[in-house]
N, C-alpha and C positions, 0 to 999 in steps of 0.2 A: 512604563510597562511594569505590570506589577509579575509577583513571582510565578505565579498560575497562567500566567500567558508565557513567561520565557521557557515553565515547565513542555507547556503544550506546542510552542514552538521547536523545541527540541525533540520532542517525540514524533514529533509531523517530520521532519527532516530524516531522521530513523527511516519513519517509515517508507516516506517515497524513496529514499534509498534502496529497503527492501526490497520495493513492488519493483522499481527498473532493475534491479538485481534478478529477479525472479522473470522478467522477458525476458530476458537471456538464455535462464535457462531452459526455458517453456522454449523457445527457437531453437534450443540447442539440442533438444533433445526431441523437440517432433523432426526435425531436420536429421535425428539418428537414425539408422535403418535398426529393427529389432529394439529399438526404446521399450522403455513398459509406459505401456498406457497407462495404468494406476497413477503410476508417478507420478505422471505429465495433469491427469485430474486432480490431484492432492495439490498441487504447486497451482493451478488454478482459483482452487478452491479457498486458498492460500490468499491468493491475487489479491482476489472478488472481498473476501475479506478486510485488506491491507487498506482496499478503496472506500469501504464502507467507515473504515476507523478513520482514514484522511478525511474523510468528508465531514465526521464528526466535530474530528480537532477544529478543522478550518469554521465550522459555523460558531464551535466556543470562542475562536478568537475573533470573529467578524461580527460586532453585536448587529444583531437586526436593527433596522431604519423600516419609521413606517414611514409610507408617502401618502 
């Protein structure tokens, strides 16, 4: 495993950290009566994000295969 892979494994693990980090809060707080909705879309926004950068890392580390 060379160093750019155990880099991008490490940040991928961050990250999905984050993202189930951030369900929780997204439950916890539409589950609040009087929540702010801003907040609950920024930590979405947030999510949607998190997914996009994990999907990233994971294709750098999974080289493509043609068939």
């Amino acid at each position: 495993m060379n160093e750019n892979e155990a880099d991008f494994k490490g940040q991928l693990a961050r990250l999905r950290q984050e993202h189930r980090d951030l369900d929780v809060a997204i439950a916890v707080l539409q589950d609040t009566p009087g929540s702010d909705i801003l907040q609950v879309q920024r930590l979405k926004k947030r999510k949607l994000w998190l997914k996009d950068r994990i999907s990233f890392l994971e294709d750098q580390i999974t080289p493509d295969i043609i068939a």
